[in-house]
C-alpha positions in Angstrom: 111.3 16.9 -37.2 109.9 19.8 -39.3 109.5 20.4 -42.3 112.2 22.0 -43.4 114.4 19.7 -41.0 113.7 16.7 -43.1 114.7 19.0 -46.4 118.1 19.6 -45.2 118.6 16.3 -44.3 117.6 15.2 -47.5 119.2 17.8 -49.5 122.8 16.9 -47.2 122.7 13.3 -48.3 122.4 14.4 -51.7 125.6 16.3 -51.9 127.9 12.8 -52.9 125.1 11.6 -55.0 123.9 12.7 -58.1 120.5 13.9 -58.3 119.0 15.9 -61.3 118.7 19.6 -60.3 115.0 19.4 -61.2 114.2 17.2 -57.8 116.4 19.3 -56.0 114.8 22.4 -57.1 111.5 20.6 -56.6 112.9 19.5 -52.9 113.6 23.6 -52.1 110.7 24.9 -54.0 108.5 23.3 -51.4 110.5 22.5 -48.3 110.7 25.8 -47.2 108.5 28.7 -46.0 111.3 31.8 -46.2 111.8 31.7 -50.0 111.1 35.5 -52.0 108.9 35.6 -54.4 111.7 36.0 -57.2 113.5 32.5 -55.6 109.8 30.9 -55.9 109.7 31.6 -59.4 113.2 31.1 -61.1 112.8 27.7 -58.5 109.6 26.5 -60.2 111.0 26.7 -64.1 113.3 23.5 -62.9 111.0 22.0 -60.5 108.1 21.6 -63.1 110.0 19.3 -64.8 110.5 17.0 -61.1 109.7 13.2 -61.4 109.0 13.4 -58.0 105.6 15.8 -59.1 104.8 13.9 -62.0 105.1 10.1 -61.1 108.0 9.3 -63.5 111.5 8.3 -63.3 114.8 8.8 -64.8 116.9 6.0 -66.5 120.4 7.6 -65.3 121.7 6.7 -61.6 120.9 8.9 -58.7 124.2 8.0 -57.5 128.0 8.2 -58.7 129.2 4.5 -58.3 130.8 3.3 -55.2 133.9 1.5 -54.4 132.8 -2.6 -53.8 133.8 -3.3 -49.9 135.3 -6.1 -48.3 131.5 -7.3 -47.0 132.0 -11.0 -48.3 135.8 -11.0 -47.2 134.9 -10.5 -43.6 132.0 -13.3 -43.5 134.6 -15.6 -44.7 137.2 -14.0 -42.1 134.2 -14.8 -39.7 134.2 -19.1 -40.7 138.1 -19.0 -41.1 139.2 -17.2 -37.9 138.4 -16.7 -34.2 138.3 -12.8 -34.1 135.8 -11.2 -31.9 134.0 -7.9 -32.2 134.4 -7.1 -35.6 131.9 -4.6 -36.7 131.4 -5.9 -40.7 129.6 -2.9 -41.6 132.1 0.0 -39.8 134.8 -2.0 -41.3 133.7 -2.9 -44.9 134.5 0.5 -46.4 137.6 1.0 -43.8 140.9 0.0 -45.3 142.4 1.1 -41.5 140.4 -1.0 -39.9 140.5 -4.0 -42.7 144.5 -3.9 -42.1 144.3 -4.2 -38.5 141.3 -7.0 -38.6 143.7 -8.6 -41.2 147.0 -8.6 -38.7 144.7 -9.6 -35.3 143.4 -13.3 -37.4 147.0 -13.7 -38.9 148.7 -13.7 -35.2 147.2 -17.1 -35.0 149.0 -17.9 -37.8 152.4 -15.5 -37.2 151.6 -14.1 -40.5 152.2 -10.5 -41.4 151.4 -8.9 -44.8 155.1 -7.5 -44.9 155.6 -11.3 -45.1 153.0 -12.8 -47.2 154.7 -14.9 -49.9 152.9 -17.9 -50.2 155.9 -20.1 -51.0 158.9 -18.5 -49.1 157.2 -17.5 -45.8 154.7 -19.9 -44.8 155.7 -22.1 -41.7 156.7 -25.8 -42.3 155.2 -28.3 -40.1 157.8 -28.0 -37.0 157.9 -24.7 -37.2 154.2 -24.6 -36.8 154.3 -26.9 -33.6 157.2 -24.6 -32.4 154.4 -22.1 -32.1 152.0 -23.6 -31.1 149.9 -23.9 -34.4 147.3 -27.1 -34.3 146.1 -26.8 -37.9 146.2 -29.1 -40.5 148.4 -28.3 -43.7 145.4 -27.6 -45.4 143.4 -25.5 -43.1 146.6 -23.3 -42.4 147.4 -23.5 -46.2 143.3 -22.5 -46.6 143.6 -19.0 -44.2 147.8 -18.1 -45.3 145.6 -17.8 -48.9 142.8 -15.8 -47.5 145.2 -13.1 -45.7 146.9 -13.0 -48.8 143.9 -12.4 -50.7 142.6 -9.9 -48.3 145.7 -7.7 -48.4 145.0 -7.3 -52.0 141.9 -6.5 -51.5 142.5 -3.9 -48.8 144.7 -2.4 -51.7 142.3 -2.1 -54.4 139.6 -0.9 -51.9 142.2 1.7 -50.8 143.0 3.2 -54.8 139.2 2.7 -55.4 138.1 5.2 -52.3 140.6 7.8 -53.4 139.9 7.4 -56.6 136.2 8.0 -55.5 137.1 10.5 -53.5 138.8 12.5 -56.5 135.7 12.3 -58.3 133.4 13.8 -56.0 136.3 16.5 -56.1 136.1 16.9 -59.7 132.5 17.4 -59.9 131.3 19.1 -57.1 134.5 20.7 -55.1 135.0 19.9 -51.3 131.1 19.2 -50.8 132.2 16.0 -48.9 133.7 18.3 -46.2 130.5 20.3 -45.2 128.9 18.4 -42.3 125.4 17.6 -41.6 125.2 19.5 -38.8 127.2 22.9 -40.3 124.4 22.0 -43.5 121.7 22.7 -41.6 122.9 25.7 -39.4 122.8 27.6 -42.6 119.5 27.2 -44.9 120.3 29.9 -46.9 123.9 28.0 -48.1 122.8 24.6 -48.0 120.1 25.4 -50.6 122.6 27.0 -53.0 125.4 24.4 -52.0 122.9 21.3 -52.7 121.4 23.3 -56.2 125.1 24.0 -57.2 126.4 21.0 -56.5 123.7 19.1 -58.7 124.2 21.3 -61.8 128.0 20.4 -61.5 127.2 16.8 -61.4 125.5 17.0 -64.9 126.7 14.6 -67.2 128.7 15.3 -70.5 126.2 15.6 -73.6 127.8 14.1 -76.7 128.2 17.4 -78.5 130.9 19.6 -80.5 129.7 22.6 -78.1 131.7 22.6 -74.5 130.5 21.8 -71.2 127.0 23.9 -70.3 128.2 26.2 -67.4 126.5 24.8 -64.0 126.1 28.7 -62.8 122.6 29.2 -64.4 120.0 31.5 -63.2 118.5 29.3 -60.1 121.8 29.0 -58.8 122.4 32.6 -59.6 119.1 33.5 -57.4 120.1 31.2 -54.3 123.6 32.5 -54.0 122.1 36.4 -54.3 120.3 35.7 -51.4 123.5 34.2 -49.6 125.0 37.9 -50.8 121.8 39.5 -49.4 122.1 38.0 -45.7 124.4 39.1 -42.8 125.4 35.7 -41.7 125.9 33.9 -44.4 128.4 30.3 -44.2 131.3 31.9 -46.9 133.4 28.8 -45.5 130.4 26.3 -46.8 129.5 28.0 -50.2 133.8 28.0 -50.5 133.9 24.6 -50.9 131.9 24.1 -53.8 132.0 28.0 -55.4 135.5 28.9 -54.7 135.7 32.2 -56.5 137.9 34.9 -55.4 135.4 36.8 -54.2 133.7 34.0 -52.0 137.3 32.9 -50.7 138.2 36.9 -50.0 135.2 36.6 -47.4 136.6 34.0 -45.3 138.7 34.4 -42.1 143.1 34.5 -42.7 143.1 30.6 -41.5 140.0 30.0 -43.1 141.7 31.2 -46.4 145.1 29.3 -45.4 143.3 26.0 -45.1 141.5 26.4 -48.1 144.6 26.9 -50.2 146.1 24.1 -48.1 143.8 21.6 -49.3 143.7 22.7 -52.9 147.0 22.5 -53.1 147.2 19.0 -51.5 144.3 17.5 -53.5 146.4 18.6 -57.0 149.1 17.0 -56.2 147.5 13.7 -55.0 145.8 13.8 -58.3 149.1 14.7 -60.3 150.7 11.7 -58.7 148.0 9.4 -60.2 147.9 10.7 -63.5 151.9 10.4 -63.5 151.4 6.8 -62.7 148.3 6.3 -65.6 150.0 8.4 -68.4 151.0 6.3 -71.2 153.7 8.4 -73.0 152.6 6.7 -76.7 149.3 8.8 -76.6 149.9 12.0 -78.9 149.6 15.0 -76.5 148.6 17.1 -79.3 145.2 15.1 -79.8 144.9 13.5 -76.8 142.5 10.8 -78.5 142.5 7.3 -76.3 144.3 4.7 -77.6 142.9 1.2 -77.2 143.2 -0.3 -74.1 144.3 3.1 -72.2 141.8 3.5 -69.3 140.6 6.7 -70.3 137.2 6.8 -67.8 140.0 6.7 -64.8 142.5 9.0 -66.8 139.5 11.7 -67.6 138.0 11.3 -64.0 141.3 11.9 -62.3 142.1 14.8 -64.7 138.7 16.7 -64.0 140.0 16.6 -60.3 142.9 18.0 -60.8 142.1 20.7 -62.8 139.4 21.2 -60.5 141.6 21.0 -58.0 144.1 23.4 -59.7 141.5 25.9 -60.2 140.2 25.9 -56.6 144.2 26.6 -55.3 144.6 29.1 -58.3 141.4 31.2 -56.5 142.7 31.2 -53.4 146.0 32.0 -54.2 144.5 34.9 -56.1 142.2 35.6 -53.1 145.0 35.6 -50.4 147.0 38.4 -52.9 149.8 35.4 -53.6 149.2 35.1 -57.8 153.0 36.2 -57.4 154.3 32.5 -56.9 153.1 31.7 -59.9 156.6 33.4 -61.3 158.2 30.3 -59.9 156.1 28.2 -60.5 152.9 27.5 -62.7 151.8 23.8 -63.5 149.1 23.3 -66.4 145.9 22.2 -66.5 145.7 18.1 -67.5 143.5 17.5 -70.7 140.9 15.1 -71.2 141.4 12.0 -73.3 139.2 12.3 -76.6 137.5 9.1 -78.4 138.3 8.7 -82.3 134.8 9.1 -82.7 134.4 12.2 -81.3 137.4 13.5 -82.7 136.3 12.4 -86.4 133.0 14.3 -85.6 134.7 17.7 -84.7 136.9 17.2 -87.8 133.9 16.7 -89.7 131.6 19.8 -88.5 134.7 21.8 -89.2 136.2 22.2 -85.8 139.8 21.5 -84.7 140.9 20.3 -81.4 140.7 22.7 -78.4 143.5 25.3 -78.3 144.0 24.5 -74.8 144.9 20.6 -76.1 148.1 22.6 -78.0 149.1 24.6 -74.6 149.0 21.3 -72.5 151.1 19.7 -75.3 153.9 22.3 -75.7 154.0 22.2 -71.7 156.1 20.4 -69.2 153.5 17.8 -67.5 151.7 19.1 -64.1 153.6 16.2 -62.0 156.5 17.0 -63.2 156.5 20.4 -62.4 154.7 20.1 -59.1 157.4 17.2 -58.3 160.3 20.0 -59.2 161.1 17.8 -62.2 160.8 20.4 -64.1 160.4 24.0 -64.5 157.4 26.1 -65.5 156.8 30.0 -64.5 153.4 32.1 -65.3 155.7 33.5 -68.2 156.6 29.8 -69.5 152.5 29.3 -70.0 151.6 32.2 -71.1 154.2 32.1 -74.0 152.4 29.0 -74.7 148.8 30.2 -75.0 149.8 33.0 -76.6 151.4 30.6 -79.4 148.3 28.9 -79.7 145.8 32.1 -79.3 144.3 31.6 -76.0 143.9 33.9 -73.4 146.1 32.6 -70.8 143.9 34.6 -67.9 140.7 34.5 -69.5 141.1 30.7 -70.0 142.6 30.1 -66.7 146.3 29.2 -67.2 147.8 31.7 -65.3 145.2 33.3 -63.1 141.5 32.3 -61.8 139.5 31.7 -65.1 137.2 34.6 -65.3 133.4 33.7 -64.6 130.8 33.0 -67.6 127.7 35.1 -68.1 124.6 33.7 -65.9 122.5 30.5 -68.2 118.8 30.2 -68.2 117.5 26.8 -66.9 117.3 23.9 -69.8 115.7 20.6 -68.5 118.2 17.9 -67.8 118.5 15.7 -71.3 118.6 11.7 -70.8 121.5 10.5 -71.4 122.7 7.1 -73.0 126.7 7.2 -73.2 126.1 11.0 -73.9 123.7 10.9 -76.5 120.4 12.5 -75.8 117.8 10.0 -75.6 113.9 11.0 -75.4 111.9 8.6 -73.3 114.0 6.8 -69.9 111.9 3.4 -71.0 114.2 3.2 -74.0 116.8 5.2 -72.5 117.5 1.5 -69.8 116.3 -0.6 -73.1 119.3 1.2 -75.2 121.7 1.3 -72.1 121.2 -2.5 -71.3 122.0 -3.7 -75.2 124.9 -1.7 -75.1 123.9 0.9 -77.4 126.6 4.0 -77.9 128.8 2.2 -75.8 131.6 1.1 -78.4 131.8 -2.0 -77.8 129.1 -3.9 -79.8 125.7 -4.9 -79.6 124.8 -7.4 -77.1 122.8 -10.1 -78.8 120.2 -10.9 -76.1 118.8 -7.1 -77.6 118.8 -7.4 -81.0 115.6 -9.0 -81.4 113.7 -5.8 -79.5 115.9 -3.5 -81.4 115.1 -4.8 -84.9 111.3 -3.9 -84.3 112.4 0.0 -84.7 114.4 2.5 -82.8 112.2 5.8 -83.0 114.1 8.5 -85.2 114.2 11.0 -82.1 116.4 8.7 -80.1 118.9 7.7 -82.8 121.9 10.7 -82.8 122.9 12.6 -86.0 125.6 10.6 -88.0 128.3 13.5 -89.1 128.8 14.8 -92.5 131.6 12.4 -94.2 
């Protein structure tokens, strides 16, 4: 392979993982030969700062974290039952193929998961012999118990993928759909598809400032060039940069798909905020109560309004903003800690005014269920109670693009806080540090001999 074949390989499997945009940069910056002069240089001011060129190494995960399969489950399946041709490593990840493993062992049984109460439906000795089952009470006891077990495990496995899935949708848009293949048919996309796509994976800083905008000026330089060529992928760069403008370049049915799946992929995620919304929260602060599951709430959120924003461009794109008079669901707001919230309170801020639109609202599911009703004018009523620019702010129409950022080195992050060195960045992270939940005592005696100042954050004004 060349040289810029193994780049694009690379760069592909890096589009549901999560690495910095400095190694990416680093990975385009010298992978290929066709690069201008201007993509060299706005490439280099984020590649300089590469562990790959420099030896070092980053405390924070290259990767989002992954659903646990059903590995051990089938090596047990495998001493338990007689089933032939299973292929463990096509099947660990595959609740599909998991359910059908699951049915072929229980035949030997005549179990079926529709019927898998342990104390009602299990056979009694004759009606084992009746059919033909020559197992011991215990043994048959031993794999009615495993099935059982694995059925719940196929269901957990099942949430956990989509809920996996939704994630990668909330971060980086519909990157999981571009192929390997289409990847590399396109250089000039897949470098701006793999760049973007890491700057939207950035974690959250702790911070009262917002979310940095992932559009800085490396991306900004990639995607010219996609402008500048004649035969450019608008269907690839659509799925993680679905502005109106990129959507207005694809084909009628591309355009139809795309609004298709949006529109699909908010209401999955509206179904599973529906189902994880506890109704004791205060909509008006949104701060997490304790023992709400806020990671999953604020993770499934992100996807939605991701989600929400993607279908909101491409209705604008296909000239169909006008079914928004019928019907306009909000976005979902994040859930805030208390200690957050006290620091905003404290520098002087208030809560978002976007947090008082989403309160004086109908919820999403409910209006995307029928449920309830909610028109542009409905939301825009709101946000003008509250002073927000329903189009500016995206409530009624696709939020209007924010001005090009210069490159800033990717902070390490400990639970959000900025942390200097990645040695004490893993030291902190292990001992729980920031976490909320205590200091683990097997730490204490390493932290006691001195946390340097420049990793210990700012305590707010009281």
């Amino acid at each position: 392979m060349s040289k810029q074949s193994d780049t694009l390989a690379v760069l592909h499997a890096s589009l549901d993982g999560r690495e910095r945009p400095e190694e990416v940069a680093d990975l385009i910056r010298s992978g290929f030969d066709d690069l201008t002069g201007r993509e060299r240089t706005v490439l280099e001011r984020a590649a300089k700062h590469s562990w790959r060129r420099h030896g070092g190494y980053s405390s924070m995960s290259a990767d989002h974290a992954r659903p646990t399969g059903a590995q051990r489950q089938l090596s047990t399946l495998a001493n338990l039952f007689d089933v032939d041709g299973v292929d463990r490593d096509g099947a660990a990840h595959d609740p599909a193929m998991l359910r059908a493993i699951a049915a072929r062992a229980g035949e030997s049984l005549e179990w079926v998961p529709a019927h898998g109460n342990f104390t009602t439906d299990r056979l009694d000795r004759e009606q084992r012999a009746a059919h033909g089952i020559d197992l011991p009470k215990r043994q048959y006891n031993r794999r009615w118990r495993f099935l059982t077990r694995l059925t719940a495990k196929i269901g957990r496995l099942d949430a956990e993928l989509r809920k996996h899935e939704l994630l990668l949708v909330g971060r980086a848009g519909l990157a999981a759909d571009i192929t390997a293949d289409r990847f590399a048919a396109d250089p000039v996309a897949a470098r701006f598809v793999a760049y973007f796509v890491a700057r939207k994976n950035l974690r959250r800083e702790f911070s009262l400032s917002g979310r940095t905008n992932p559009y800085d000026e490396v991306a900004d330089a990639l995607f010219q060039r996609c402008l500048a060529e004649s035969d450019t992928d608008w269907w690839m760069v659509s799925r993680v940069h679905p502005t109106p403008d990129v959507v207005g370049r694809l084909a009628p049915e591309q355009r139809g798909e795309l609004l298709g799946r949006w529109s699909a992929l908010m209401r999955g995620a509206a179904e599973i905020l529906r189902d994880r919304w506890d109704p004791a929260i205060d909509r008006r602060t949104m701060i997490v109560r304790r023992g709400t599951d806020s990671s999953t709430w604020n993770t499934i959120a992100q996807a939605y309004n991701t989600a929400r924003a993607g279908w909101m461009n491409a209705l604008a794109a296909n000239g169909a903003l006008e079914l928004l008079d019928v019907a306009c669901p909000g976005k979902a707001m994040r859930l805030m800690a208390a200690d957050l919230a006290a620091w905003h309170r404290s520098a002087g801020s208030d809560v978002d005014p976007d947090t008082g639109v989403w309160a004086s609202l109908p919820l999403p599911w409910e209006v995307l269920s029928g449920a309830a009703t909610c028109t542009r004018e409905t939301v825009a009523s709101a946000c003008r109670s509250f002073d927000v620019d329903p189009e500016k702010r995206g409530w009624v129409a696709p939020r209007a693009s924010g001005a090009v950022v210069a490159f800033a080195p990717t902070p390490e992050l400990v639970h959000g806080v900025t942390v200097a060195d990645p040695g004490w960045a893993s030291l902190l992270r292990n001992a729980g540090v920031f976490s909320g939940r205590g200091l683990k005592a097997a730490y204490a005696d390493a932290l006691a001999a001195g946390i340097p100042d420049d990793v210990v954050p700012p305590k707010p004004e009281p």
